[in-house]
BAGU-273787 format. One line per field, with one value per residue (C-alpha): residue in three letters; residue number from 1; z, x negated, y. Coordinates in steps of 0.02 Angstrom, whole numbers. Layout:
! BAGU-273787
residuo: (ala ...)
num: (NUM ...)
up: (Z ...)
east: (X ...)
north: (Y ...)
! end
This chain:
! BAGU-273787
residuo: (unk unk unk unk unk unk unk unk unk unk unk unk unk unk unk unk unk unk unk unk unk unk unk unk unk unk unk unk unk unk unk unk unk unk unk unk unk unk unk unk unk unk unk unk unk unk unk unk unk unk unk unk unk unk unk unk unk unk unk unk unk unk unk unk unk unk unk unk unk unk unk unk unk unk unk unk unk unk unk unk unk unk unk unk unk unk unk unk unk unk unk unk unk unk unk unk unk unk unk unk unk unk unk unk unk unk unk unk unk unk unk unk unk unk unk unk unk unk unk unk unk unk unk unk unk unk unk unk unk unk unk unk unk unk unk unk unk unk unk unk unk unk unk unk unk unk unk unk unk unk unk unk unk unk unk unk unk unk unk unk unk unk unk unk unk unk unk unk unk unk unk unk unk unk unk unk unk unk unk unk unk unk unk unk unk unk unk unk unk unk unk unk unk unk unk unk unk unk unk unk unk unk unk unk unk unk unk unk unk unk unk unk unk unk unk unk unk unk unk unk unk unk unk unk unk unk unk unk unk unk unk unk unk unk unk unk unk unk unk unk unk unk unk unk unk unk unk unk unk unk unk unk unk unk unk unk unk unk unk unk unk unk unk unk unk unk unk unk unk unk unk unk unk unk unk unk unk unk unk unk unk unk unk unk unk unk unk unk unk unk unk unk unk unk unk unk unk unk unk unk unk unk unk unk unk unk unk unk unk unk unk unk unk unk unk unk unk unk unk unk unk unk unk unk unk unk unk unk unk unk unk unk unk unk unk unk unk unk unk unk unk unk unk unk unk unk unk unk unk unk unk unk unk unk unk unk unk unk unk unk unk unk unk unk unk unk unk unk unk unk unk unk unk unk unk unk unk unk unk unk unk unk unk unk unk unk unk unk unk unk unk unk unk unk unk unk unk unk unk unk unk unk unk unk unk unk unk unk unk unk unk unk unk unk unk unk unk unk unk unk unk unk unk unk unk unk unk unk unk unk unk unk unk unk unk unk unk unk unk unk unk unk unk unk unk unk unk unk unk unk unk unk unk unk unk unk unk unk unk unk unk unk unk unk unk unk unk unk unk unk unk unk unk unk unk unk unk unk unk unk unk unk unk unk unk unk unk unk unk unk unk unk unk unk unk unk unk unk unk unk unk unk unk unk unk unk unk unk unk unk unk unk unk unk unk unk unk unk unk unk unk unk unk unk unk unk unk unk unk unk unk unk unk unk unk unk unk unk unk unk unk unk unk unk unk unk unk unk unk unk unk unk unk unk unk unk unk unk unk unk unk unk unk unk unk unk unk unk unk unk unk unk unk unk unk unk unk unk unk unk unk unk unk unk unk unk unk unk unk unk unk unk unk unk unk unk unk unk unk unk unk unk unk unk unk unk unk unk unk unk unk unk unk unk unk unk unk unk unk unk unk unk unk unk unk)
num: (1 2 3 4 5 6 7 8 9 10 11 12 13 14 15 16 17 18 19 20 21 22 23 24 25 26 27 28 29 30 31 32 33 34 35 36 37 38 39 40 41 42 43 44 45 46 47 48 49 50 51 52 53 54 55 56 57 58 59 60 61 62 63 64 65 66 67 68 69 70 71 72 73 74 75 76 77 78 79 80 81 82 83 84 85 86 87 88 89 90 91 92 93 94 95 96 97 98 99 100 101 102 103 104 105 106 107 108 109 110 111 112 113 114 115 116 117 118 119 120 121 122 123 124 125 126 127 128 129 130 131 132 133 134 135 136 137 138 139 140 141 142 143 144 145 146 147 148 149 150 151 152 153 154 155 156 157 158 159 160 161 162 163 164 165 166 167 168 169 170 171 172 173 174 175 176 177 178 179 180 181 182 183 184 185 186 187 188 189 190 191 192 193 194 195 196 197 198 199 200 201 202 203 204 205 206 207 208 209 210 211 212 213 214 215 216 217 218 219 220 221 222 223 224 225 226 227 228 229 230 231 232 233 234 235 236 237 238 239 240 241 242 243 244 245 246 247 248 249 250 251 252 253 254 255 256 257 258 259 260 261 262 263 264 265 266 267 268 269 270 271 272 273 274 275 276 277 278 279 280 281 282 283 284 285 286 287 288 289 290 291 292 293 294 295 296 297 298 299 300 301 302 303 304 305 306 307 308 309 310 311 312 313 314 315 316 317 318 319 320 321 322 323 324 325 326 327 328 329 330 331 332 333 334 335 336 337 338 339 340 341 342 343 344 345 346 347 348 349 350 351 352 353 354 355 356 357 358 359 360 361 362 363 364 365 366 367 368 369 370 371 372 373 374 375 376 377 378 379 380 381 382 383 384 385 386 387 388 389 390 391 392 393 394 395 396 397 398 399 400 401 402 403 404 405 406 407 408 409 410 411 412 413 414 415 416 417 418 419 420 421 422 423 424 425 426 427 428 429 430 431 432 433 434 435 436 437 438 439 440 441 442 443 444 445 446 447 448 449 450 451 452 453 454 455 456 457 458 459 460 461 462 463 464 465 466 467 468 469 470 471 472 473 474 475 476 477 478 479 480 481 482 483 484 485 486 487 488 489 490 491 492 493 494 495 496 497 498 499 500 501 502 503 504 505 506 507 508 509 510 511 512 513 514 515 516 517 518 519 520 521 522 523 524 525 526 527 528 529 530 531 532 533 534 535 536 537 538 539 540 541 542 543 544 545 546 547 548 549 550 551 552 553 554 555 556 557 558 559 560 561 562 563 564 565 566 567 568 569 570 571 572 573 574 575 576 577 578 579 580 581 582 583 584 585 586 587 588 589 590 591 592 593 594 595 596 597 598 599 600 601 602 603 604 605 606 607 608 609 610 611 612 613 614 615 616 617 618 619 620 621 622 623 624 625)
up: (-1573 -1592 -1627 -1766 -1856 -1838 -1912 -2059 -2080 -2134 -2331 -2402 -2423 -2228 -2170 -2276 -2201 -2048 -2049 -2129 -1993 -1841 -1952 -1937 -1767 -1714 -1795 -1676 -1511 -1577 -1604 -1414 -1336 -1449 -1349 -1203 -1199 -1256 -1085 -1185 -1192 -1077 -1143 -1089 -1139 -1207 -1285 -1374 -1482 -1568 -1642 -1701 -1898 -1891 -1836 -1963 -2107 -2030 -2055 -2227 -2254 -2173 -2268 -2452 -2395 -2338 -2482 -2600 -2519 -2492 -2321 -2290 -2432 -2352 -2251 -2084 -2116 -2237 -2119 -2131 -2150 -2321 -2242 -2082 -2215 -2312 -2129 -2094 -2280 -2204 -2043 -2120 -2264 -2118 -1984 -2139 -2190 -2018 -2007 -2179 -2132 -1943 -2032 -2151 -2000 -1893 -1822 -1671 -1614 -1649 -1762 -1623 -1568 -1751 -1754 -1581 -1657 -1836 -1706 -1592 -1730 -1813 -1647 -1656 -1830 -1817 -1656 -1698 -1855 -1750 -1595 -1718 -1829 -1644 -1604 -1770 -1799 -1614 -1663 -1796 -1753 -1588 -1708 -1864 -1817 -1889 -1944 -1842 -1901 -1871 -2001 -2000 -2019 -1956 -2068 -2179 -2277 -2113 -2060 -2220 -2209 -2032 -2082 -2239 -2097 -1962 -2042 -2109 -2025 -2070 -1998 -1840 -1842 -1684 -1680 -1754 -1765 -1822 -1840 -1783 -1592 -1582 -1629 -1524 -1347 -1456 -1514 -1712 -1777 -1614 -1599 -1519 -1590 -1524 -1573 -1678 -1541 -1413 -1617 -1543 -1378 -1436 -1572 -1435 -1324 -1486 -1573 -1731 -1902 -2020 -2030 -2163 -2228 -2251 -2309 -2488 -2475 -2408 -2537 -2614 -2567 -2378 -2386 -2443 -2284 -2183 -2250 -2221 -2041 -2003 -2085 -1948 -1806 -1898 -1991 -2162 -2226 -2372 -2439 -2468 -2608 -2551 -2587 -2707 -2798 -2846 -2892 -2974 -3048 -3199 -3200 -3027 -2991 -2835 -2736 -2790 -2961 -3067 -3209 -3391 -3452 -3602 -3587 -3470 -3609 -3782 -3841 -3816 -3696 -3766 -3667 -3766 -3935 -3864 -3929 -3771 -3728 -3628 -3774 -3728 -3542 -3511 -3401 -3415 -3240 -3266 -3148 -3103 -3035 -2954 -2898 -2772 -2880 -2983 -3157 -3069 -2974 -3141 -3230 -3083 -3108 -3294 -3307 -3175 -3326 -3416 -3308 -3299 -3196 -3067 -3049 -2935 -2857 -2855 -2741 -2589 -2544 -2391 -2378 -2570 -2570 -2438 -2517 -2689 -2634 -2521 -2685 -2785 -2670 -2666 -2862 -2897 -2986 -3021 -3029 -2898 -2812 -2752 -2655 -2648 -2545 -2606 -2693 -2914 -2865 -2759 -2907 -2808 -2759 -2941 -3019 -2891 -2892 -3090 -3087 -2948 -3019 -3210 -3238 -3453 -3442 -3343 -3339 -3255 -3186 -3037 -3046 -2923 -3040 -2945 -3023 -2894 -2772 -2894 -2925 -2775 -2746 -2879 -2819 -2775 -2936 -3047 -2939 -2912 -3121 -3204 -3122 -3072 -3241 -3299 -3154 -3198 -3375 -3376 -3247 -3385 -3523 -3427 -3382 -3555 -3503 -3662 -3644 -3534 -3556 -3495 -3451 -3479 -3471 -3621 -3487 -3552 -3713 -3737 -3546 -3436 -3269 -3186 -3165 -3362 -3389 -3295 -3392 -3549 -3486 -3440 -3609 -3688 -3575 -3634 -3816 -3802 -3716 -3860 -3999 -3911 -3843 -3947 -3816 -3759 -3851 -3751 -3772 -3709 -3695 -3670 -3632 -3534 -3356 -3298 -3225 -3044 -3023 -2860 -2876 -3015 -3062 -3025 -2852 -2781 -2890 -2792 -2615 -2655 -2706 -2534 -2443 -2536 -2627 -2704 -2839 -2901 -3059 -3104 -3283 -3365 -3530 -3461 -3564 -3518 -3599 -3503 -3513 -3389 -3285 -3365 -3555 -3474 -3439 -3586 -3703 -3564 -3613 -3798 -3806 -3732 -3859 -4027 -3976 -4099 -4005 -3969 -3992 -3918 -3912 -3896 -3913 -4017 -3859 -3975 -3910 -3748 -3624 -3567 -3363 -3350 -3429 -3339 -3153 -3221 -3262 -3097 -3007 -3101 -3107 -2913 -2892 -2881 -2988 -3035 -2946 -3044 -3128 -3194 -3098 -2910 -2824 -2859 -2762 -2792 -2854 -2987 -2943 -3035 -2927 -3055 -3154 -3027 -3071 -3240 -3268 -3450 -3525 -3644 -3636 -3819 -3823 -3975 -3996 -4195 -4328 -4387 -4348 -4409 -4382 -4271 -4294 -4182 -4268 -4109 -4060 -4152 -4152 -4142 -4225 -4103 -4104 -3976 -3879 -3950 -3840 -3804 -3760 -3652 -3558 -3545 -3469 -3372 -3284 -3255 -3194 -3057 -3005 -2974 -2878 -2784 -2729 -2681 -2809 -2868 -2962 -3051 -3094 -3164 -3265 -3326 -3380 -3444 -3572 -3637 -3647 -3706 -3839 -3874 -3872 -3907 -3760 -3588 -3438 -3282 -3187 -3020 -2866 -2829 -2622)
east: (6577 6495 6659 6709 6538 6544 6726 6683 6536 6611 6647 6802 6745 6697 6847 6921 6816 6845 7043 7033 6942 7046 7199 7108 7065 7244 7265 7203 7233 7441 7418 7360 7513 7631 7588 7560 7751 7802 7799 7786 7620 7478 7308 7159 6971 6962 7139 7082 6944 7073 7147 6998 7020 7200 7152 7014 7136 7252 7129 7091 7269 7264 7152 7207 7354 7303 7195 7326 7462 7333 7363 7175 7198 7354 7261 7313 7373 7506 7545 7718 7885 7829 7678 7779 7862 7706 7675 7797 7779 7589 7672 7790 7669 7534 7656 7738 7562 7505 7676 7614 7463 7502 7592 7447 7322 7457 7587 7491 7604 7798 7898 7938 7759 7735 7906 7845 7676 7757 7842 7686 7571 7701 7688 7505 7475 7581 7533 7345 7349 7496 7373 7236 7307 7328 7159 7085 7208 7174 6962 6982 7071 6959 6805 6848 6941 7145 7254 7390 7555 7735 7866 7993 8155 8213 8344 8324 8166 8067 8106 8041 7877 7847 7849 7739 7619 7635 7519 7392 7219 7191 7348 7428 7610 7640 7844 7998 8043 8235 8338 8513 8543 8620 8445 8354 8275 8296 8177 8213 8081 7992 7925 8025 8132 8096 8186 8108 8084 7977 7855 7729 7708 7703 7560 7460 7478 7476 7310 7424 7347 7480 7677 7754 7939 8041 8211 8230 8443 8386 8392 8218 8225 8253 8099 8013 8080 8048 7873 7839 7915 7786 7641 7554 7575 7399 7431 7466 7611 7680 7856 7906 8043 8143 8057 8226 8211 8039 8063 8243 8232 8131 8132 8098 7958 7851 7848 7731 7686 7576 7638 7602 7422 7464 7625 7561 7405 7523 7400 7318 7173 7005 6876 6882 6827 6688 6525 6414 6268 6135 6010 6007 5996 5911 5740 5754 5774 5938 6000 6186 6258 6423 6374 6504 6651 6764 6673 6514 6542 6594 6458 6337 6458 6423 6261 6203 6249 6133 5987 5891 5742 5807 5974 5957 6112 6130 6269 6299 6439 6360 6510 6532 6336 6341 6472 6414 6233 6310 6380 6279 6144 6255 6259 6061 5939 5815 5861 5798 5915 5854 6010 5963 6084 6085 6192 6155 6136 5987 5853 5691 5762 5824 5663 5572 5650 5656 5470 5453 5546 5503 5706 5739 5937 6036 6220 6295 6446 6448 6589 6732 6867 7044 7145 7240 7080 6967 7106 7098 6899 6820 6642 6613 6709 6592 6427 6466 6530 6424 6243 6241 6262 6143 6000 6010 5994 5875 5772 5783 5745 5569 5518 5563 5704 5721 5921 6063 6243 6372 6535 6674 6871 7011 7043 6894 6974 7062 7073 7210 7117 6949 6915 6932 6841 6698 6698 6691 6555 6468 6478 6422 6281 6233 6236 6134 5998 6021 5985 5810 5762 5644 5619 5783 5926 6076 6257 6431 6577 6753 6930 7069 7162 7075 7211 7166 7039 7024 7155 7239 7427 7444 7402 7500 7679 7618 7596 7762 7853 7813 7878 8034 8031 8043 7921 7870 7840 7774 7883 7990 7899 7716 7604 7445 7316 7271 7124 7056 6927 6808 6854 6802 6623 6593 6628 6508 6371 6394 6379 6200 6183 6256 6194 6054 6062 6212 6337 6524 6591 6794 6897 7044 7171 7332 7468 7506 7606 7744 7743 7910 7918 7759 7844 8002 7917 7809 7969 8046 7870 7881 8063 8193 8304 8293 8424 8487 8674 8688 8640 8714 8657 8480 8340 8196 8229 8113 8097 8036 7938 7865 7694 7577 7440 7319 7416 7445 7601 7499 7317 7205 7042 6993 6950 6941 6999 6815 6775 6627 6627 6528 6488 6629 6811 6874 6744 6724 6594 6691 6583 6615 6561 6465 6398 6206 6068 6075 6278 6221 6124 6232 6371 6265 6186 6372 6405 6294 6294 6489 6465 6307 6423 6551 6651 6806 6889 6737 6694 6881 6838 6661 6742 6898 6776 6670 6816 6935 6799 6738 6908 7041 7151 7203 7130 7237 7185 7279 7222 7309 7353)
north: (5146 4966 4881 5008 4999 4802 4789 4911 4841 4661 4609 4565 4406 4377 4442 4297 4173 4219 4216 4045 3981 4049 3944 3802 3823 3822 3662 3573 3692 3671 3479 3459 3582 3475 3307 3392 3448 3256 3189 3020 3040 3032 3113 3064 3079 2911 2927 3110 3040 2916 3063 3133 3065 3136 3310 3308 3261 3402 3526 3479 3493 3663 3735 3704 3752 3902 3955 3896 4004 4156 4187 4223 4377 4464 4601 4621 4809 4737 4587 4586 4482 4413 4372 4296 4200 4123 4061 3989 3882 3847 3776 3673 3600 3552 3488 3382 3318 3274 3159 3090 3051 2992 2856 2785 2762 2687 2782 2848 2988 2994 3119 3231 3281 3338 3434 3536 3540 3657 3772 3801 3822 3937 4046 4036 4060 4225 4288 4298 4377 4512 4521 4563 4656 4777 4753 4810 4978 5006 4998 5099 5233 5257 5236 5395 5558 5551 5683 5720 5750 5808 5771 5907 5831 5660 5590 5449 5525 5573 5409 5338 5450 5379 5198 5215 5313 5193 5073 5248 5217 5418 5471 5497 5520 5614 5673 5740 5900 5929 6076 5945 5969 5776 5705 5839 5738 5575 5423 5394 5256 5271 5435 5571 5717 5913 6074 6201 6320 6193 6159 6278 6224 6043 6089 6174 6010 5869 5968 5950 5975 5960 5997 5906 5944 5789 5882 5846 5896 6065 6193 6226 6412 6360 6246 6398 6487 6360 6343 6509 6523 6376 6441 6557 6439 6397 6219 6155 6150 6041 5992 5804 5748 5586 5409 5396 5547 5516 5336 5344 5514 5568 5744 5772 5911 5918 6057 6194 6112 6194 6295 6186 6276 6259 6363 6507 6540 6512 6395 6247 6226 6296 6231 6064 6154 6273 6178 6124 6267 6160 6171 6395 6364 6199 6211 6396 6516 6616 6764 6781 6938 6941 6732 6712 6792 6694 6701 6698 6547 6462 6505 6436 6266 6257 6300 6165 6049 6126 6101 6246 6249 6375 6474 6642 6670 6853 6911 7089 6967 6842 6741 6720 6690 6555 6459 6445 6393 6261 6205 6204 6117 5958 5947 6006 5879 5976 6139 6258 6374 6547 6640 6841 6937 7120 7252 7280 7454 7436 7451 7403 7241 7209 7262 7154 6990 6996 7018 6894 6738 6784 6788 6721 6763 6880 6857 7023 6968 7082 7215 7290 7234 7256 7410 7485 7449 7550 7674 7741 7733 7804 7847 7657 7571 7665 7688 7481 7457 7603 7629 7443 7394 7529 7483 7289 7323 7437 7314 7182 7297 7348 7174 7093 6984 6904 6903 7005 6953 7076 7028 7138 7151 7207 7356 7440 7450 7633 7629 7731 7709 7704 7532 7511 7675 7597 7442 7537 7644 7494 7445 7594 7565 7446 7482 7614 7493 7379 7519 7533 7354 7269 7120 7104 7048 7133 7054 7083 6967 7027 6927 6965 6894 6759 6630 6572 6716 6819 6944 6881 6868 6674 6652 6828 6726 6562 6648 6734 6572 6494 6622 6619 6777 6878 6906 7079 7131 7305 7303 7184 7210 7200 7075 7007 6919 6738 6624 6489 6509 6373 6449 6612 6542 6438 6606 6691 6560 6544 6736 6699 6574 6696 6845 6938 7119 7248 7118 7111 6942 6934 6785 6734 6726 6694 6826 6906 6832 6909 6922 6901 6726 6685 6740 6615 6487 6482 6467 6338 6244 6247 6188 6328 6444 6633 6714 6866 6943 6791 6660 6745 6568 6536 6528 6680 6854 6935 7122 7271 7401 7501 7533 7587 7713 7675 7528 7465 7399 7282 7256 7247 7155 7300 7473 7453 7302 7269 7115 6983 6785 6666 6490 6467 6496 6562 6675 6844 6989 7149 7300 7460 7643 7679 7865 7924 7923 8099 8082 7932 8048 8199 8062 7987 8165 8233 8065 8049 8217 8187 8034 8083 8233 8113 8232 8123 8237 8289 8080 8078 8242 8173 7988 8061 8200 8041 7900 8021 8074 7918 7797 7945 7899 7978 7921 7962 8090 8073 7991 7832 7833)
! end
């Protein structure tokens, strides 16, 4: 729209000089009406120019009174009765000067014409910059696309909301919706009031994008409900505290806050001490498996601030592929992005695009990693976790990759199902590749729960919360391991940077949380109360269901206590056993004779012989449904 490109397209400045002139202009427009309405006058062409000197002097007036006041500074958006009053001090100053001045060049006009002429330009002075003010919101709004919006709740804070909107040149406020049949069919603050039950036929006829809840006295548990109930009509949903609350109270906590960091890992924040990594990964061309995952994704992130010369996204995912090349696109200077859509286990694709783009560093982040998911499909967790790992490695180990970085998980350590069998397997795998690489230096980094991750702990509480509860726990004395996503990268890339060949990188996590304490303080962090024995009236229930199958009480980051330093206090080398090549072999045979047969007892059999042999723990051997 021309109009909405012209308005943006003016400075602060000209918008200034502009609304200083239209004051001015009424100067003389108001002095005119004012001895127009004195019928004690009689204007006339000759007559008009004698005023001339007095109108100029006016308008000199005018405008240092203007600037002086500020009035050309007061956008129009804010143009309101403090503004009106600043007018009306503009008026009264340039009526009294004209009077003044009327008087030193001869009393031309009487007092009264210069009494009219205050109130007119008054009007004037107001009712362009209100007429205006129209005028622009009106170009605007026509001229960029605006969120539309029902506010849930119409007493005093929706009321609030909609006035702090009204002047919102991204916002819409469209209607009311309140759960009170006496304001139901009503106008409150100009916009009218519907019942819950007509919300989805006035979304469908409104295009509404956005429901927001403006009940603070409701009880955080029903705004959960609430929430929830709103949820699949297909819009956002968020949760407004009153305007008092939030400006008179100091402990008040907005709906779904985040949980402290610092408190859900037991520690403080890591990412500030890891030492920077550019100087391993700058202007070299790096491989990521598993790209579109959560680690993967992070590593792309963190490595772009390296600036290697080109980063091939790696990924049977096409969604998860799309997205993180979009991404990464926007923030590339320099670095060349190569997105290859295929599966780790498809070794002539692996072999070829190593050879192709003359890979320097492969970071294997592609694994199934979701326990009960894995539990209950064996064949593809460990053809996915086991020969994937295997057929990458072995790729780099043939075409002289000069580094492969595995990442692994603390289930692999003395695992009790298959998806931590497979990691460790994965592992050994990759031992045995070290013992025999004389090119490649082969390295393996392990932590534990990864906080925000696909999957993860965090975001099943959160989705939980907001629909009110309650939230499960598999064991009131489970522990877990946590570290953030961006600490789980960085120790990713500095095992690149440490590692000499065969190494396993673990970090100094401080203790285990319990989940218990982390599912409580979730809760509180988003605005509610446990409710349990003691505490009959709060808001969300914690419930046990029970330890499904393979999972752990408490996870370990170590098979054995031998550990060396790094350069990095936090960051140890852990010095494992590991199977010979011949017992590689054997494993590896039974293995894929099992899962070539589609044989899933016979898989369990062959991982539970080696792990059990090699770790000295039981791996369950039931099916999970």
């Amino acid at each position: 729209m021309l109009l909405y490109r012209f308005v943006i397209s003016l400075s602060r400045f000209q918008k200034q000089v502009m609304f200083l002139l239209l004051d001015l202009m009424v100067v003389p427009v108001a002095l005119i009406f004012a001895a127009l309405l004195n019928s004690s006058i009689a204007l006339d062409g000759t007559q008009g120019w004698q005023f001339l000197p007095l109108v100029l002097c006016m308008i000199a007036v005018a405008a240092a009174t203007s600037v002086g006041l500020g009035l050309p500074r007061i956008k129009l958006n804010a143009y309101e009765s403090h503004g009106i009053m600043r007018t009306t001090a503009f008026a009264a100053v340039t009526g009294g000067a004209g009077l003044v001045i009327n008087y030193v060049l001869g009393a031309m006009l009487t007092p009264k014409i210069f009494v009219i002429f205050t109130m007119i330009f008054l009007i004037m002075a107001v009712s362009w910059r209100v007429l205006l003010r129209q005028i622009t919101l009106w170009i605007y709004r026509r001229g960029s696309d605006r969120m539309r919006v029902i506010v849930y709740g119409a007493g005093q804070t929706g009321q609030q909301l909609a006035a702090a909107l009204r002047t919102d040149d991204a916002v819409e406020l469209v209607a009311f919706v309140d759960d009170n049949p006496t304001l139901q069919s009503m106008v409150v603050a100009g916009l009218p009031v519907f019942a819950p039950s007509e919300l989805q036929s006035v979304m469908a006829r409104r295009k509404i994008d956005r429901i927001v809840l403006a009940m603070p006295s409701a009880s955080a548990r029903n705004q959960a409900r609430i929430a929830a109930r709103l949820r699949p009509l297909g819009v956002e949903v968020h949760s407004l505290p009153s305007f008092a609350e939030l400006v008179c109270t100091s402990e008040v906590s907005l709906r779904d806050a985040a949980v402290p960091l610092d408190e859900l890992l037991g520690r403080d924040n890591l990412e500030s001490e890891l030492p920077s990594t550019s100087e391993a990964y700058s202007g070299r061309t790096i491989m990521i498996t598993g790209a579109g995952g959560s680690i993967g994704s992070e590593l792309c992130r963190q490595l772009m601030k390296c600036s290697p010369a080109q980063l091939i996204l790696f990924d049977h995912s096409e969604l998860s592929l799309y997205n993180i090349d979009r991404e990464l696109r926007e923030m590339a200077q320099g670095t060349e992005i190569i997105p290859i859509l295929g599966s780790v286990t498809d070794e002539p694709l692996v072999r070829h695009v190593l050879t192709e783009h003359r890979i320097e560093v492969i970071l294997h982040a592609a694994a199934y990693k979701h326990v009960p998911l894995v539990e209950g499909n064996e064949i593809a967790g460990l053809w996915n976790n086991v020969f994937g790992t295997r057929i990458v490695a072995n790729a780099a180990r043939a075409a002289d990759i000069p580094r492969f970085i595995l990442v692994s998980s603390d289930k692999a350590v003395r695992p009790t199902n298959i998806m931590g069998a497979s990691k460790r397997l994965s592992e050994l795998v990759v031992q045995d590749l070290a013992t025999r690489s004389t090119s490649t230096k082969f390295a393996m980094v392990r932590f534990g729960n990864v906080l925000g991750s696909s999957g993860s702990v965090i975001p099943l509480f959160r989705e939980q919360i907001a629909r009110g509860g309650p939230v499960t726990l598999t064991h009131g004395e489970v522990t877990r391991y946590f570290m953030t996503i961006s600490e789980a990268a960085r120790l990713v890339l500095l095992a690149g940077f440490y590692a000499r060949g065969g190494d396993l990188f673990v970090l100094d996590m401080g203790k285990p949380v319990p989940i218990r304490q982390l599912a409580r303080q979730m809760i509180e962090g988003a605005g509610m109360r446990v409710r349990d024995a003691r505490h009959p009236d709060g808001d969300i229930e914690i419930l046990v269901t029970g330890l499904r199958p393979g999972e752990k009480m408490h996870e370990e980051l170590l098979i054995s206590s031998d550990m060396l330093t790094t350069p990095h206090a936090k960051i140890l080398r852990a010095q494992e056993s590991y199977l010979s090549e011949l017992e590689m072999a054997n494993a590896l045979r039974d293995l894929r004779e099992a899962v070539d047969t589609q044989d899933a007892a016979a898989a369990r059999k062959v991982v539970a012989r080696w792990v059990e042999k090699h770790e000295g723990t039981t791996l369950t051997t039931a099916t999970a449904n």
